[in-house]
C-alpha positions, 0 to 999 in steps of 0.5 A: 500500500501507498505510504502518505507523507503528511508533511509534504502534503501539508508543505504542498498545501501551504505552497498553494495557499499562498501562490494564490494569495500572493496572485490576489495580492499582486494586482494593482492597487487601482484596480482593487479599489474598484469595488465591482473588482473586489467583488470579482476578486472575492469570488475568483478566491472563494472558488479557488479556495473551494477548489482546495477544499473540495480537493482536502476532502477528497484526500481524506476520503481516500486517506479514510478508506485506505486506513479502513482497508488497512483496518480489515487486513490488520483484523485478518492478519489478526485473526490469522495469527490467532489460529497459528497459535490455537495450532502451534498450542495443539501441536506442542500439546500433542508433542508432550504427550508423545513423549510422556509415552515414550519416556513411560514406555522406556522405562517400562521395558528398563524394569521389565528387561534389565538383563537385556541392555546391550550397552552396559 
């Protein structure tokens, strides 16, 4: 999955912040006298800043949904992991149990056979 980096999305968003206020900023300064300017000016800003906004959102959705989509995998993986340890525990169970019969069968036969050790 995609890694996000806040920090240059946010350093991106401040970059765009502020070339669209220095544009607003830049015209002269007869023309934002005129109030039907103003006017325009506002409205041109009010859409851009729409615009960022609108594309804000749609970044934490995706952001959203893709930590929802890491949400289920973690729970999978979660759940995964939980049923290696159920089998490694039956395993290890079975394990025990086989060699308590081993180590009970073994000395069964060295009180029952003692002449018949080859290594002493």
């Amino acid at each position: 999955m995609e890694r996000v980096d806040r920090q240059g999305w946010a350093t991106e968003l401040d970059r765009d912040v502020s070339e669209l206020v220095h544009r607003a900023g830049t015209r002269p300064r007869a023309a934002q006298a005129d109030a039907g300017c103003q006017s325009e000016g506002m409205t041109n800003l009010n859409s851009v800043i729409r615009g960022i906004s609108g594309t804000s959102v749609m970044e934490i959705e995706r952001l959203i949904a893709e930590l929802q989509t890491l949400g289920d995998c973690l729970l999978n993986e979660g759940q995964r992991v939980q049923r290696e340890i159920v089998q490694y525990a039956q395993m290890s169970q079975a394990a025990t149990k086989s060699t308590k019969i081993i180590a009970e069968t073994l000395s069964r036969l060295e009180r029952t056979e003692p002449s018949r050790r080859s290594w002493s």
